[in-house]
N, C-alpha and C positions, 0 to 999 in steps of 0.2 A: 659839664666842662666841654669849650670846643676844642677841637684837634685837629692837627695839619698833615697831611703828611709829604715827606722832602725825599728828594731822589737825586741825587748827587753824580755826576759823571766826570768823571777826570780826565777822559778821553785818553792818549795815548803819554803817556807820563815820561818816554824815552824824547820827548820834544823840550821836557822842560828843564833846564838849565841846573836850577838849584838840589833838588834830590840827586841829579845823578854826581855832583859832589863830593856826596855823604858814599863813599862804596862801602862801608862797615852797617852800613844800618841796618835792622833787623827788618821785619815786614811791616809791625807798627809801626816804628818811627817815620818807614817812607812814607805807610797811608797817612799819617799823621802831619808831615810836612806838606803832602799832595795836597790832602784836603784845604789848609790853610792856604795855599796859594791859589787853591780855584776859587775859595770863598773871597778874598783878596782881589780876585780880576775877576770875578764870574758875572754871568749873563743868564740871569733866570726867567723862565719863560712858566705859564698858567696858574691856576690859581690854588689846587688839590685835588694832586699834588702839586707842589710847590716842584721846579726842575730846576737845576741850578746844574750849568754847564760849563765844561773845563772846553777846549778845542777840539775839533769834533774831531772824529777818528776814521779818516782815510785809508788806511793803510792798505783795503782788499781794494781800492779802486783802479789801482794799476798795475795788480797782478792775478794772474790766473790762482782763480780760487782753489784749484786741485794741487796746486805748488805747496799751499799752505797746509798747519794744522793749527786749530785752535784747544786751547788748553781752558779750562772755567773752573776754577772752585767756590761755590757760595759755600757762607758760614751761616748757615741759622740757625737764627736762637727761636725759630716756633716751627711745630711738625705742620703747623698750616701748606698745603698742598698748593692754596692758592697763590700764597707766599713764595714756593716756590717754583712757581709756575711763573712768576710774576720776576724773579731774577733771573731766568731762563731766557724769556722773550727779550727782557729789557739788554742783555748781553747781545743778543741777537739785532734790534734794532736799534744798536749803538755803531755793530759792526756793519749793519746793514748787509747779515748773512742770513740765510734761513736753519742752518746746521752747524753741532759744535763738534766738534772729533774726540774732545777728552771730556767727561765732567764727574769733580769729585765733590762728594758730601761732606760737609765737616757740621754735626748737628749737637749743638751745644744746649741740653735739654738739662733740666735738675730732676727727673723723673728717679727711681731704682732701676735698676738692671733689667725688669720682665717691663714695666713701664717703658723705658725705653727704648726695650725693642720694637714693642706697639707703636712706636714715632717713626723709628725709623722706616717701618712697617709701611706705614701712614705715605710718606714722602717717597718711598719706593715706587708708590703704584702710579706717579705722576711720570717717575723717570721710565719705565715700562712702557706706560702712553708714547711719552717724545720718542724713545729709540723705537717701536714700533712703526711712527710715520717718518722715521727717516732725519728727525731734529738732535738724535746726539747719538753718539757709537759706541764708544769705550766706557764703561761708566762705573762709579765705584765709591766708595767710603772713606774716611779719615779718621783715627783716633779710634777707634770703637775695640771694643776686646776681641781675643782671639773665639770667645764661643758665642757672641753676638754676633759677630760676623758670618761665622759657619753656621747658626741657626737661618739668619737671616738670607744666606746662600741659599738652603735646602730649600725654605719656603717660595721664595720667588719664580717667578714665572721666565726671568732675564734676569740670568744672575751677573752678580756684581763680578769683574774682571779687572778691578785693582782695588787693590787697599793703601792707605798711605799710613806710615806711623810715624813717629817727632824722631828726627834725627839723633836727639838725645838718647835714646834708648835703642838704637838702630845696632848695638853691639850686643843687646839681649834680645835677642827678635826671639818668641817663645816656637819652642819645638815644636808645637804643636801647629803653630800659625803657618812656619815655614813648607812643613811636609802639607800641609791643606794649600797650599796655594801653587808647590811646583806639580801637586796631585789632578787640580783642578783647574790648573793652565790661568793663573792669578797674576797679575804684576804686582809685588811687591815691592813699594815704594819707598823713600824717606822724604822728609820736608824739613823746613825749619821754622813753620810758623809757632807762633805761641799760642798759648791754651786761648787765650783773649786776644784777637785781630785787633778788636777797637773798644777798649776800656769804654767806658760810657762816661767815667769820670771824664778820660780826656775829651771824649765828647762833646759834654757838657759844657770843656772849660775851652774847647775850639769854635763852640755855637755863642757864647756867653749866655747860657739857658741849660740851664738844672732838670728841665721836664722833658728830656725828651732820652725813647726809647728807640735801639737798633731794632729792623724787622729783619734785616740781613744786609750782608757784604760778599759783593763779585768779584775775584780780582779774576783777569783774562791777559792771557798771552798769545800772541802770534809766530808761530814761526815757520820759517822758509823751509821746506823739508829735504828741499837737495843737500841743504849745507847746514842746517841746524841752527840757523841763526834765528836771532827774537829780533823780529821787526817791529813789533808793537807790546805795550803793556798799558794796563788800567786797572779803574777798579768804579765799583759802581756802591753804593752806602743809600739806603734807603732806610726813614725811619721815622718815627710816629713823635712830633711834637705837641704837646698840652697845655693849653692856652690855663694860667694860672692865673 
């Protein structure tokens, strides 16, 4: 079977008229409106991948890059390193920066608990690389349990210095979690994405194409740091189509 693979940029989503509309939306619905309007006016460029581009994203061009902080969360769904290697860069020469200030992990594996540490495991040793030479600072986990996390602390070489957990559960934060993180100088976070960024089903029924799998999702935030402000947001979707 042949196979394509797409890479999707939204570029800066605060430009676009219709999502920002919706202020109730959750994070899928936005990526989900996003998507359908870049796919709707988009401009795709090579062959495989396939690039399919939203409006490119200016935003560091006329301000001092130290003003800024860039925020990145990829969601994947495989411990491939390359993979995320490959949503790192691509965030990076979207911005057209060579360094990210925040990046968090949200790794969405069907493995058991010792398996899944091994992934996480797996994906750590690339984030160790980039803060090593300088391509990201703060770096950290999402969703993951309170002793997968602590395991995964001990063993690294550059330990993780935020956790994020689902908002929803942000009134049970486990004792355990709490006293390990103000112990270990951890930002403990809340979010509100849901367990699934981008259903595949919706996927599917946004490509009109039943065959195609996520390899991951970026979303990136900009902001001003004197004043806290989001000057930019995106998101990047990358993912593997199969020629049926």
């Amino acid at each position: 079977m042949l196979s394509q693979n797409i890479l999707i940029r939204t570029g800066n989503i605060l430009s676009l008229n219709e999502p920002k509309t919706k202020t109730s939306q959750n994070p899928t619905d936005e990526l989900i409106e996003t998507l359908k309007i870049v796919l709707r006016d988009n401009e795709s460029s090579g062959e495989n991948p396939l690039v399919i581009k939203g409006k490119e994203d200016n935003v560091l061009q006329d301000i001092n890059r130290e003003d800024v902080k860039i925020t990145v969360k990829v969601f994947m769904y495989s411990p491939d390193v390359n993979l995320l290697k490959e949503a790192i860069d691509q965030v990076c020469n979207s911005l057209n920066t060579n360094a990210i200030e925040s990046l968090v992990i949200a790794y969405k594996g069907r493995e058991n608990s010792e398996e899944l540490l091994t992934s996480l495991k797996q994906l750590w040793t690339k984030v160790e690389e980039y803060v090593k030479i300088g391509k990201l600072s703060s770096v950290g986990l999402s969703d993951v349990s309170t002793n997968e996390f602590i395991d995964l602390f001990h063993w690294a070489n550059i330990k993780p210095n935020i956790i994020q957990i689902v908002l929803a559960t942000c009134c049970v934060v486990p004792a355990a979690l709490q006293e390990f993180t103000k112990e270990n100088d951890v930002q403990l976070l809340t979010h509100s994405d849901p367990g699934e960024i981008l259903p595949e089903e919706e996927l599917n029924e946004i490509l009109d194409d039943a065959n195609v799998s996520l390899y991951w999702v970026t979303r990136y935030q900009v902001y001003l740091k004197c004043r806290g402000i989001l000057s930019s947001k995106g998101y990047l979707v990358y993912m593997k189509k199969v020629a049926a």
